[in-house]
C-alpha positions as CSV (number, residue, x, y, z in Angstrom):
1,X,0.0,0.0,0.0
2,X,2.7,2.9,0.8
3,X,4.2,2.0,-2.6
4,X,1.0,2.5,-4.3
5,X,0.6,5.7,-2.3
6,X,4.5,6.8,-3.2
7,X,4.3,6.0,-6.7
8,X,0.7,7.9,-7.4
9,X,1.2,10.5,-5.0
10,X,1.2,13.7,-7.6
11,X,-1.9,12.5,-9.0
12,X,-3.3,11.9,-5.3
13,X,-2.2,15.4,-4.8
14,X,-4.4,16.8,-7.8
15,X,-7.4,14.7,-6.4
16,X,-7.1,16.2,-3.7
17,X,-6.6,19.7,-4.9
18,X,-9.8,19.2,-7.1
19,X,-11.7,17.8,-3.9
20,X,-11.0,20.5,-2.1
21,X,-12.1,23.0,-5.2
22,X,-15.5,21.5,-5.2
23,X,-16.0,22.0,-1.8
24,X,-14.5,24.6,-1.4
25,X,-15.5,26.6,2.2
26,X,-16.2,23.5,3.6
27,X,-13.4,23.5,6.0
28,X,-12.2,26.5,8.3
29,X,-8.4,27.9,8.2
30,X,-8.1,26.8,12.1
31,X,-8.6,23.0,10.8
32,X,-5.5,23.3,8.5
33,X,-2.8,23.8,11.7
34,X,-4.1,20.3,13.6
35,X,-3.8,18.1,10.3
36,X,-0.1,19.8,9.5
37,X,1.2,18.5,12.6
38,X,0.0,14.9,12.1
39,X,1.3,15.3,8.1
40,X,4.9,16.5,10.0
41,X,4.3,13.6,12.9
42,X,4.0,11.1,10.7
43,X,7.1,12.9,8.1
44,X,9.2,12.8,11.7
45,X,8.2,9.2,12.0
46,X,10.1,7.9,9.0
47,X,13.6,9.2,10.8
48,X,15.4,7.0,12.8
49,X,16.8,9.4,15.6
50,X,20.1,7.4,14.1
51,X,19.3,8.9,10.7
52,X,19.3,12.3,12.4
53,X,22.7,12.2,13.7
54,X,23.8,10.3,10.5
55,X,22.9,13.6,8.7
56,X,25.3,15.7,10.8
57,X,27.7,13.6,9.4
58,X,27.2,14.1,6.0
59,X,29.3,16.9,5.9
60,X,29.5,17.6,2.6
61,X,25.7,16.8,1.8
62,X,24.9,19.1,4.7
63,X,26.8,22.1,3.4
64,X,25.7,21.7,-0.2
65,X,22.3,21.6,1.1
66,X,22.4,24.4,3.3
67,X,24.2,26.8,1.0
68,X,22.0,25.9,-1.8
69,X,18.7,26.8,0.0
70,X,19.9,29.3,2.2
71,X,22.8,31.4,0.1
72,X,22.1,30.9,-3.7
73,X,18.6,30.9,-3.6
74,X,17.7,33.9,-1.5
75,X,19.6,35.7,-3.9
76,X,17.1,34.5,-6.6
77,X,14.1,34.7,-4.3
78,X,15.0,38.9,-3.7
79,X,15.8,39.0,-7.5
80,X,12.3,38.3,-8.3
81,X,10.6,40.0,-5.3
82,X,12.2,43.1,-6.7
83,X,11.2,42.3,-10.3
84,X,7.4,42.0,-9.3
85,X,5.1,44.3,-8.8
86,X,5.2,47.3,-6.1
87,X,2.6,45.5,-3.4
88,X,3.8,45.1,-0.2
89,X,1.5,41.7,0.3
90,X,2.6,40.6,-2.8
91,X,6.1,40.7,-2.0
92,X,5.6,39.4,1.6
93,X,4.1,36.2,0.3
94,X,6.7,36.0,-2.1
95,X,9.5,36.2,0.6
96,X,7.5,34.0,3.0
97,X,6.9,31.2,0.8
98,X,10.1,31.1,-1.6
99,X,12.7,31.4,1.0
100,X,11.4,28.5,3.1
101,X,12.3,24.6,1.7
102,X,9.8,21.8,1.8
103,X,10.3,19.1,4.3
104,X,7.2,17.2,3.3
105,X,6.4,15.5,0.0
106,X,9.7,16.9,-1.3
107,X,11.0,13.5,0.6
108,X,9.0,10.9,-1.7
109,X,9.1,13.5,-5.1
110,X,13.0,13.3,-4.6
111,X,13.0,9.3,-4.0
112,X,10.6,9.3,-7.5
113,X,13.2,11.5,-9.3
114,X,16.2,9.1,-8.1
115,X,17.5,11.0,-5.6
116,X,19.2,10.2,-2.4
117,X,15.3,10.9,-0.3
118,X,17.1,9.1,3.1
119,X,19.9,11.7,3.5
120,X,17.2,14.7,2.8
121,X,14.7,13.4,5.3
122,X,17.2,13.2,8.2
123,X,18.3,16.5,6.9
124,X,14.2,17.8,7.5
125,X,14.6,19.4,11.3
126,X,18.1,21.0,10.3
127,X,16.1,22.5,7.3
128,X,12.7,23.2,9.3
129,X,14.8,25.0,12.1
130,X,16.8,27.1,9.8
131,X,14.2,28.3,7.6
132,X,12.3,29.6,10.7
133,X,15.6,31.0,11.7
134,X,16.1,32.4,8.2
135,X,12.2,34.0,7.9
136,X,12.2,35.2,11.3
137,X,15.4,37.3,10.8
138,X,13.8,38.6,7.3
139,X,10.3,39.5,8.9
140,X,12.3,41.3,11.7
141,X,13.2,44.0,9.0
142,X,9.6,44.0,7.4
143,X,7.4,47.1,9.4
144,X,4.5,45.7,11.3
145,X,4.6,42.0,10.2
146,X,7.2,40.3,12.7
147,X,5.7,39.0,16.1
148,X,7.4,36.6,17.9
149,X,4.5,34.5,19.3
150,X,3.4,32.9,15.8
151,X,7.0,31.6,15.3
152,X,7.2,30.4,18.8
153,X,3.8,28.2,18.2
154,X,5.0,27.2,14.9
155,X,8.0,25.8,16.5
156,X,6.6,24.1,19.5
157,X,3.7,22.4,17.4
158,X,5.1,22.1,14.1
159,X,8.6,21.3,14.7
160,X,8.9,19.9,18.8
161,X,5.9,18.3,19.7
162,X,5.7,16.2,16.2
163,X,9.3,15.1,16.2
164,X,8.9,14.4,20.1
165,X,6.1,12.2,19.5
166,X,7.5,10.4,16.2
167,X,10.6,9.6,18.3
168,X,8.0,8.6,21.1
169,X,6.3,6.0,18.6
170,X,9.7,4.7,17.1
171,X,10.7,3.8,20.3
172,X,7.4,2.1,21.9
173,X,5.2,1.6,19.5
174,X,5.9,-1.7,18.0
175,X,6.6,-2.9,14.4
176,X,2.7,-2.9,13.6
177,X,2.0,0.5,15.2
178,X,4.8,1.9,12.7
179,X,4.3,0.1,9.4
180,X,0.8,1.7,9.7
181,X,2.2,4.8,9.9
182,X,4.4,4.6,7.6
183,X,1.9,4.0,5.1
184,X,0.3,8.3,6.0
185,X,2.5,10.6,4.5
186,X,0.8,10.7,1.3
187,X,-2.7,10.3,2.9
188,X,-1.6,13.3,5.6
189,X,-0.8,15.3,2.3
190,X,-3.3,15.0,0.4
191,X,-5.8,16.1,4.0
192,X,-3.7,18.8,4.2
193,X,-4.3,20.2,0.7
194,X,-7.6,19.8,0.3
195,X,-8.3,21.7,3.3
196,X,-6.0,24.5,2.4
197,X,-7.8,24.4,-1.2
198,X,-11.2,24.2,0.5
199,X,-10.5,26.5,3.3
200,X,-8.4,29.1,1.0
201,X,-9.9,29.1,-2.5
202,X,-12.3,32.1,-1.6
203,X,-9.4,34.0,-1.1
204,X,-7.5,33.2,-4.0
205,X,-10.7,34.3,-6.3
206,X,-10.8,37.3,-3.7
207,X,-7.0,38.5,-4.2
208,X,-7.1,37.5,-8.3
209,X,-4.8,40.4,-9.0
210,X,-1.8,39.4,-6.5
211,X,-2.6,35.8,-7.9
212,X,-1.7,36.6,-11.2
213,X,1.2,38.6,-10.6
214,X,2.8,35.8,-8.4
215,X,2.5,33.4,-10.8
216,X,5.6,34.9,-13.1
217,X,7.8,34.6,-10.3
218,X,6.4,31.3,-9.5
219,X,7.1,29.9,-12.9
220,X,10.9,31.5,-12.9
221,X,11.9,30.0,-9.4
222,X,10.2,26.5,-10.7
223,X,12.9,27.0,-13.6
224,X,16.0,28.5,-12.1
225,X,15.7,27.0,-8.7
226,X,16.8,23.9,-9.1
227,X,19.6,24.5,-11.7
228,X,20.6,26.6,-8.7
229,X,21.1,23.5,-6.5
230,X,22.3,21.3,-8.6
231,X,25.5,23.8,-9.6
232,X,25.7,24.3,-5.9
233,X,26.0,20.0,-5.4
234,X,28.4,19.8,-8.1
235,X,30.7,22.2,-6.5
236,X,30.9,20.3,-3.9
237,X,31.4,17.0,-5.9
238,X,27.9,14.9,-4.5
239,X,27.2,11.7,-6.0
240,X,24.4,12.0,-8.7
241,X,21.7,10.7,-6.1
242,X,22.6,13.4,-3.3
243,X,22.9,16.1,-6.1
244,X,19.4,15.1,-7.3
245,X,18.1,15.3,-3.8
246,X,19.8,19.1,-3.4
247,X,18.6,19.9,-7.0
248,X,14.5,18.9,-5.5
249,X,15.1,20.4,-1.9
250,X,16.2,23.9,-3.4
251,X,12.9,23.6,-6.1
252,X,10.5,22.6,-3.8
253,X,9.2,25.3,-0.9
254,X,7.2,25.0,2.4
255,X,4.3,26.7,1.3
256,X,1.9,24.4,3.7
257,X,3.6,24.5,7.1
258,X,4.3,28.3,6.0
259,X,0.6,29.3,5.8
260,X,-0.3,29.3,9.5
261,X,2.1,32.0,9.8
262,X,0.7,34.2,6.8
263,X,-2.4,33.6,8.3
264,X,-1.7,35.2,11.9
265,X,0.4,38.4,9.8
266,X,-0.9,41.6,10.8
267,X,-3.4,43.2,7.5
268,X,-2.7,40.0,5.8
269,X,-5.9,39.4,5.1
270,X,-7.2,37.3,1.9
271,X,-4.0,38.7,-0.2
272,X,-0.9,37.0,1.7
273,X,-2.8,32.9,2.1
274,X,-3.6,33.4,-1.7
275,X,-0.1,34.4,-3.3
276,X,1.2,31.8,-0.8
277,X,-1.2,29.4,-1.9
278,X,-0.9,29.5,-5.2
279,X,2.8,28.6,-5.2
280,X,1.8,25.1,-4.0
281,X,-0.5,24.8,-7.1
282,X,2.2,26.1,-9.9
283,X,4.9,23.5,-7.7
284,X,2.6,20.6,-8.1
285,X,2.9,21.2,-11.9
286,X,6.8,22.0,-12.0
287,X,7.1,18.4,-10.0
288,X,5.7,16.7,-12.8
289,X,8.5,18.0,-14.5
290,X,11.3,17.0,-11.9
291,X,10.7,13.5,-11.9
292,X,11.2,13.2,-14.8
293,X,14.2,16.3,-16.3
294,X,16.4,15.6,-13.2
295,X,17.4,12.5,-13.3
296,X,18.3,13.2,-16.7
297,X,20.2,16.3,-15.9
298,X,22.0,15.4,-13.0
299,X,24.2,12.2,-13.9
């Protein structure tokens, strides 16, 4: 069953994308939190606290993946927020979501596009707890937007309590207990984005303008993105499957976990979910594309 769920995931994804269109207000932006820490719990879940401390050894992997995501492409990410239009909301939810890498699905896209998915997920809390590092330190700059509080929460029930638990269930749980598990990610996924579609599509017809202007920038980080990476892994001489896994994790963003935090933004209101929702519906599209360009590119 999880290899059924692995191998159709993207089209799982769409399903549930589509679901969550046609009933759309069904579910409230306060269910969306709850059913991203299970999806993170149940992430968490496939690392062995052994994998964790395998991925501070990866010395090499580490650095490449770190510069990649959080050197090279924030230069990108600040060349296109200054390339878009002159809307402050715009260009939040530009910063917001770009500048964050996925932790999630990015883990079974990269193991579809032959990458090396096992050193990226124990790499997922150094990435989760860096990015928050990374947005916090932006947002400090941006007038009016940076409270500490939401980052707080979204550490202690995004990031703590999840990987507490996972480690919790690894430990005590039993063979059975985790083999069902292990079988969620995609299931947890797809939950989580029909209830963002459902919850947040309103929005995105409300804020069409900011929509539409995001998508450009979208489109060019889809493109750019992960040639960025993959320079960056060659640099540091990866293996074609760990380059591969640098080349997804610098393409593929946080947009879900990152959305709880545009929503508690100050004046946010419908504009900031939108423009950070649509990203997840143009990166759906571009990993159609992955699976199947980088393999090729990255030998």
């Amino acid at each position: 069953m999880r290899d059924i769920l692995e191998r159709r995931q993207i089209w799982i994804y769409f399903a549930a994308v589509l679901a969550g269109a046609v009933a759309q207000d069904f579910a409230r932006p306060t269910w969306i939190e709850p059913a991203l820490a299970f999806m993170l719990f149940v992430t968490f879940l496939q690392v062995p606290l052994s994998q964790i401390g395998n991925g501070f050894r990866q010395v090499r992997f580490l650095f490449a993946l770190l510069i990649a995501n959080f050197v090279a492409i924030p230069v990108l990410v600040f060349a296109l927020v200054m390339l878009s239009p002159d809307d402050g909301l715009l260009r939040l939810g530009l910063l917001m979501v770009l500048l964050c890498p996925c932790i999630d699905y990015v883990i079974t896209f990269t193991h579809l596009g032959r990458g090396d998915a096992r050193l990226l997920l124990a790499a997922t809390p150094i990435l989760l707890f860096a990015q928050m590092l990374l947005l916090a330190g932006c947002l400090a700059f941006w007038p009016g937007v940076f409270a500490f509080g939401p980052f707080l929460d979204a550490f202690l029930w995004l990031i703590a309590v999840p990987l507490l638990l996972a480690a919790g269930v690894r430990a005590f749980g039993g063979g059975r207990v985790n083999d069902a598990l292990g079988a969620m990610p995609v299931p947890a996924t797809a939950l989580v984005l029909f209830l963002v579609v459902s919850a947040m599509l309103p929005s995105l017809s409300g804020a069409a303008g900011p929509v539409l202007a995001a998508v450009p920038a979208y489109a060019a980080f889809a493109v750019f993105a992960p040639l960025i990476g993959w320079a960056v892994a060659a640099r540091f001489g990866l293996a074609a499957d760990a380059a591969r896994a640098v080349a997804f994790s610098s393409g593929t963003r946080n947009s879900l976990v990152i959305l709880p935090l545009a929503l508690a933004v100050p004046g946010g209101g419908a504009v900031l979910p939108a423009v950070i929702v649509a990203q997840t519906l143009v990166e759906l599209l571009a990993q159609l594309v992955y699976i199947r360009i980088i393999p090729r590119l990255v030998r």
